[in-house]
N, C-alpha and C positions, 0 to 999 in steps of 0.2 A: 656603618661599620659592621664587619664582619663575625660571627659570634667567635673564631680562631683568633683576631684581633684583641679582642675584647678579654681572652682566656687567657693572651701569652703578657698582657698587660699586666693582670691579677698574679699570673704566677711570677711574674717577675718583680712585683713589690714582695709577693711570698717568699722568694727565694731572698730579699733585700733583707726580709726581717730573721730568716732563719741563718742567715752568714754573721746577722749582729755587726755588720760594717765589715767590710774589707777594703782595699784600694780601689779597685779594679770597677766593683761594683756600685760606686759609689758616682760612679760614671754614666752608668746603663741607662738611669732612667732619664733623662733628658740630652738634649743637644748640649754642648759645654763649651766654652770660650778658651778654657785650659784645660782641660782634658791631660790626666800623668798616666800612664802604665808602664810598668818597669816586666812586663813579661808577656809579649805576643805570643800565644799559644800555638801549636800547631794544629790546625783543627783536622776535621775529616775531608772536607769539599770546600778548594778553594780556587782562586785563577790560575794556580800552578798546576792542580789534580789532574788533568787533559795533558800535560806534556811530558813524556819520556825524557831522562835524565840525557840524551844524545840533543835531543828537542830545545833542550833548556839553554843552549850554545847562543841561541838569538841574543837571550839576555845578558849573556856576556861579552858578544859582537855591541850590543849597542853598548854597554859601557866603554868599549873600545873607543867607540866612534866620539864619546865622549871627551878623549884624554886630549883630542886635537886642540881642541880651547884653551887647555892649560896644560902644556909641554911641561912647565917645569915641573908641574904636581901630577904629571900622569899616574904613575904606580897608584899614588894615595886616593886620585881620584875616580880611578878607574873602582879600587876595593870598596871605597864609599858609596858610589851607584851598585855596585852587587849586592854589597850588604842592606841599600835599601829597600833593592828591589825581593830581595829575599824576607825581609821584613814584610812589604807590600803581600807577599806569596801567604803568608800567615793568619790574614783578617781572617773573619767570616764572609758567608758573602752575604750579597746585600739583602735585608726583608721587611716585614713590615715595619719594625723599628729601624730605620734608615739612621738614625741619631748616633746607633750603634759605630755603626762604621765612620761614619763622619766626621765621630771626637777620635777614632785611629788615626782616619788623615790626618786631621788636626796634629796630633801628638806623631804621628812621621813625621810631619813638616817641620816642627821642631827641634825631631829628633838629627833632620837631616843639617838645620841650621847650627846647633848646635855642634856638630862634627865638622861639618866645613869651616867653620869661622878655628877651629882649631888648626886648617890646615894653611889659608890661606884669610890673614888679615884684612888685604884690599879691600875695598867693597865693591868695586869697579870689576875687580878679576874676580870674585864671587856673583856679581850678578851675571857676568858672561857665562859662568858655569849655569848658572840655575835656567839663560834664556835658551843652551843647552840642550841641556835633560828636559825640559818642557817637549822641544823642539822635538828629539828623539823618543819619546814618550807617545807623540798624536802618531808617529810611523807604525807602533807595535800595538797591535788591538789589543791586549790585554793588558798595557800598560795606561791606556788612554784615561785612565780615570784618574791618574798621576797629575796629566796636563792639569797645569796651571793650581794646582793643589801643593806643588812644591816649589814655594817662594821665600824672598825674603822676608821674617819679620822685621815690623821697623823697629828702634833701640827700645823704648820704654813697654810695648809688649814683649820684647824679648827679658827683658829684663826681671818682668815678672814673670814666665816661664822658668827663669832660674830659678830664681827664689825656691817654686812653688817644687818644680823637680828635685833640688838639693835637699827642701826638705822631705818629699817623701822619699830620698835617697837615707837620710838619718833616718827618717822612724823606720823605714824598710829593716836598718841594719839592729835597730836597737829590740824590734820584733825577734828578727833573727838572728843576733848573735848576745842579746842581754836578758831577752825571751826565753824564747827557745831551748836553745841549748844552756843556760844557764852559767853561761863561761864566766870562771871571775874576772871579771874586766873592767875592774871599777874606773879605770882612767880613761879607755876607751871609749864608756858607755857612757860618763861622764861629760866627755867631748860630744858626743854626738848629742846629747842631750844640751850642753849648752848651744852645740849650731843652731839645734831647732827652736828653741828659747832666741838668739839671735836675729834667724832669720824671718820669725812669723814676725818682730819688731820691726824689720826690713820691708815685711810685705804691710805694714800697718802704715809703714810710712806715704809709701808706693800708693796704697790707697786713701789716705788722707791729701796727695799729693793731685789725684788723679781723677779723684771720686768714681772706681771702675767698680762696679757692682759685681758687675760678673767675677770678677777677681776677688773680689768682698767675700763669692757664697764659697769660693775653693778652699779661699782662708777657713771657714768656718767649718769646710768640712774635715780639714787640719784639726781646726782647735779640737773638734769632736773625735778624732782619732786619738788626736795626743791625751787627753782625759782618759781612755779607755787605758791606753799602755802605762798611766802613773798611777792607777787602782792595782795592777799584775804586781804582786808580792814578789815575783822575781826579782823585779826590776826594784822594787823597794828597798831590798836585803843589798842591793848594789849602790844606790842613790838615797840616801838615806831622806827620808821622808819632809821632812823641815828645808833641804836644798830644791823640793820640787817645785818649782814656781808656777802661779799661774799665767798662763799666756793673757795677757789685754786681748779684750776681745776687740774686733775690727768694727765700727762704729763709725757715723758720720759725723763727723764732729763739728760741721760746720750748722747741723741741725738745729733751726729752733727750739728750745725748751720750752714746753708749755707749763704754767705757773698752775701751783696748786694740783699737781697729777694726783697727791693721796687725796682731794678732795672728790675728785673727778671719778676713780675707780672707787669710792666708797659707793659715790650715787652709781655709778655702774652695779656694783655689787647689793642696793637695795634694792632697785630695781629690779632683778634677777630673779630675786626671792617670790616675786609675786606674778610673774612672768607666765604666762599658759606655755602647756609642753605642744609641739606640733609637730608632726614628721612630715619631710616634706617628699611627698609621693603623688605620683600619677593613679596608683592602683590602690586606694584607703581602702576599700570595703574588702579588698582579698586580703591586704595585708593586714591589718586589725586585729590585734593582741597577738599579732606573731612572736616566738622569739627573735628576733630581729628589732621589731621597733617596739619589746618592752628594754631591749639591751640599749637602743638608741635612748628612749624615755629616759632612762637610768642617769646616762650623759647630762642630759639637757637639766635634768633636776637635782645635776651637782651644781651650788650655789658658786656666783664668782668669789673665787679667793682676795682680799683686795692686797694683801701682797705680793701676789703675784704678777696683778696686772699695772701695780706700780713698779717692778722689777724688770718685765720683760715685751710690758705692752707703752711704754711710755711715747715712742716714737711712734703712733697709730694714736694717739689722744691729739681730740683738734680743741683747738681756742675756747671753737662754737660748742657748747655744752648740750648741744640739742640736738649735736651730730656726730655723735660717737660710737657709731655704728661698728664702724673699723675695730676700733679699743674693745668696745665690748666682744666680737668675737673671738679679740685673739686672744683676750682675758677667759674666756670659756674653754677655750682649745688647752690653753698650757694650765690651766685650773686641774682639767681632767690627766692630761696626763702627768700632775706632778702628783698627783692623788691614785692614777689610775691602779697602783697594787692592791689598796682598799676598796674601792669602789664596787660593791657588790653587783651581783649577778650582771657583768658585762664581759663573760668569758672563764671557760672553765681551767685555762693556761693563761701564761702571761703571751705567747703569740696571740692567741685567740683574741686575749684583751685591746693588745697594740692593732690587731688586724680589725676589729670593730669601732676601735678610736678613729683609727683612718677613715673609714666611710663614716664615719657620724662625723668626720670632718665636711669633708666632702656636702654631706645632708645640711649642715649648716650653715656652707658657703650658701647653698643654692639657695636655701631659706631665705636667706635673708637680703640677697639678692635677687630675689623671685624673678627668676626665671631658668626654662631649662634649653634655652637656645643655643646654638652652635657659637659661644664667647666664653671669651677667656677676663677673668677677673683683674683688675688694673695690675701689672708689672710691679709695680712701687708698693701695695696692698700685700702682693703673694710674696714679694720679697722682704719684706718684715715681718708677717706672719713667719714664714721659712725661718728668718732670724730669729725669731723669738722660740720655735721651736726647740731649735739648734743648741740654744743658750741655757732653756729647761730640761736639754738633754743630760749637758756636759756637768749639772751639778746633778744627776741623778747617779745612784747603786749601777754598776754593770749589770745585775742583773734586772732593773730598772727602766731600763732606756726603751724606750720605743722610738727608734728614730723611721721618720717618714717626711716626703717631701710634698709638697701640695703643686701639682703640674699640671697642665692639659686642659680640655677645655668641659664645662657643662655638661657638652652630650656625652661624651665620654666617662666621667663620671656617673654620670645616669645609670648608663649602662653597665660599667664596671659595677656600682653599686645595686643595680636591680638580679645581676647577675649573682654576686655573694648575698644577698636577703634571698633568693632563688634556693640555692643550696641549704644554706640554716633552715629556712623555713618551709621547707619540700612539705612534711607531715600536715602540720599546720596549712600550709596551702591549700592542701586539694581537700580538705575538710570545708575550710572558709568558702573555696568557688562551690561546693553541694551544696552548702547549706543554706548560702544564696542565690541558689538557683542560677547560676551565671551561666554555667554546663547541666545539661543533664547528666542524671549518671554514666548512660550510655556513651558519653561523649569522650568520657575522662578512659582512656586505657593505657 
């Protein structure tokens, strides 16, 4: 991996922590099953940039060529292809995070099913339109990336695409017009606040019905938005404080419960106490009393909370009491961050603090996973770690939260995190390689 790779990763969890959550962003860092955006930007350099507004006629001959499928719905569906292909004209274009663009298809595709199903019920007469635009799509080189990327969703994912869209259609609006602007709009703001209330019940069902994980982590990233907008005193002064309900959080409910979990995280929690500190690095002897890993130390030698990790680690406790490997990390993870505002010298800001918890995350996985090879940690492990995070988020202070997602693999990590110790501990570095003679002095300029 490339060191530009490795930079635009870093600043894009940086840019993650300094927006404090937004919709949009909330997308970036991985590939996504349901991917919302409710505002294609116009960027600088996209597949439209190269063509003259005389040029651009192709695209509106091929939605022409379109309309012959569906005579009765010509007009409508002629504007539907323009309007998506004009949508299309707005990505970015592709880079090294390819995820990027991928959850846009994603969410055209949607966008487009969504609009058609508005125009034309059939399914029969909508999939003629879609084998269509496909068709017309592999003719235009710059549309070809279209092919086969705009199809039908089948009922039960489309269904939770609603959900998920209508709600960040409310929280969109209650941001913007019970936010923002401060309108009195108590009846208004009131509705849009009971849809979302409503509809994340809708998507619990959906997921109890369906056990779709990926739809699990979208909810969650709901739940985590709607906490942030019922702390806004705006929104308070409109909704008075006692009607704010909390949302149920999205859970498997079909999950075995393990008996005795406060016994389970106590012994977790004795244990901890007696625990040696390790940092897990390729380069000890450069790195050694850096600040970096006395900040990492700092972590490691906050004790497990044991309510915490009966609260938000129960689903990671196994049976077998001698294998609790899982429970105890995600018990150290959300220990630290539900502590991390006290937690001395791990960060002179609270970004700095959140941006050091991430990589001591990271440091932890691999720890105790020992190993730094090119694997990703079990699906089922990172997705309730994730969960548990999410869940320590939403009852923390706004200005509290360190939200971070745990993704990617090992080496990457490695790297991301050899890269941030790199910076903190530049000073400290090049003292540590003189002084054990790793370089000569001459060497170091």
């Amino acid at each position: 991996m490339n060191i530009i790779h490795i930079l635009s990763r870093i600043l894009k969890k940086i840019f993650y922590h300094y927006l404090r959550i937004n919709v949009k962003s909330l997308h970036h860092l991985s590939q996504h099953k349901y991917p919302i955006y409710f505002h294609l930007e116009k960027n600088e350099k996209n597949i439209c940039s190269s063509y003259k507004d005389n040029d651009k006629n192709i695209f509106s001959d091929t939605c022409q060529a379109l309309t012959s499928a569906t005579v009765e719905y010509k007009d409508n569906i002629k504007k539907l292809c323009e309007d998506i292909i004009k949508l299309f004209c707005t990505l970015p274009e592709r880079d090294e995070n390819n995820n990027i663009r991928d959850n846009y298809l994603k969410f055209l595709n949607f966008w487009f099913n969504r609009e058609l199903k508005k125009l034309i019920t059939d399914k029969i007469t909508r999939s003629s339109v879609y084998s269509h635009f496909n068709s017309l799509c592999s003719k235009v080189k710059d549309l070809n990336e279209l092919k086969n990327n705009i199809n039908e969703i089948d009922d039960v994912q489309y269904d939770k695409w609603c959900v998920l869209y209508e709600l960040y259609d409310n929280y969109n609006k209650i941001i913007n017009e019970c936010i923002k602007k401060r309108n009195d709009l108590q009846n208004k703001c009131t509705k849009y606040y009971q849809e979302v209330v409503d509809l994340f019940n809708k998507g619990i069902n959906y997921f109890n019905e369906n056990s779709d994980y990926e739809f699990n982590n979208s909810m969650k990233e709901l739940n985590f938005l709607y906490s942030k907008f019922k702390q806004e005193k705006n929104f308070q002064k409109i909704i008075k404080q006692k009607e704010l309900k909390e949302l149920g959080f999205v859970s498997d409910s079909k999950k075995k419960k393990v008996p005795n979990v406060d016994v389970i995280c106590k012994s977790l929690s004795d244990a901890d106490k007696i625990r040696s500190v390790n940092i897990n690095s390729e380069y000890g002897v450069i790195l050694e009393n850096t600040p970096a890993q006395k900040i990492y130390k700092n972590f490691y030698k906050e004790n497990i909370d044991e309510s915490s990790c009966i609260k938000y680690c129960d689903a990671l406790i196994s049976e077998n009491v001698d294998n609790n490997k899982d429970a105890r990390i995600c018990a150290k993870i959300v220990t630290n961050l539900k502590k991390l505002p006290n937690i001395k010298d791990v960060g002179d800001t609270h970004e700095d603090r959140c941006s050091n918890l991430t990589y001591w995350t990271y440091d932890i996985l691999m720890k105790e996973f020992n190993t730094n090879k090119n694997v990703i940690v079990d699906n089922n492990i990172i997705s309730e770690l994730n969960n548990a995070i999410f869940r320590a988020n939403s009852e923390l202070k706004k200005d509290e939260n360190c939200t971070y997602y745990i993704d990617g693999t090992f080496t990457e990590w490695t790297e991301e995190k050899n890269l941030h110790d790199y910076f903190e501990n530049y000073s400290t570095f090049i003292k540590n390689i003189t002084d054990n003679g790793i370089f000569s002095d001459t060497s170091i300029t």
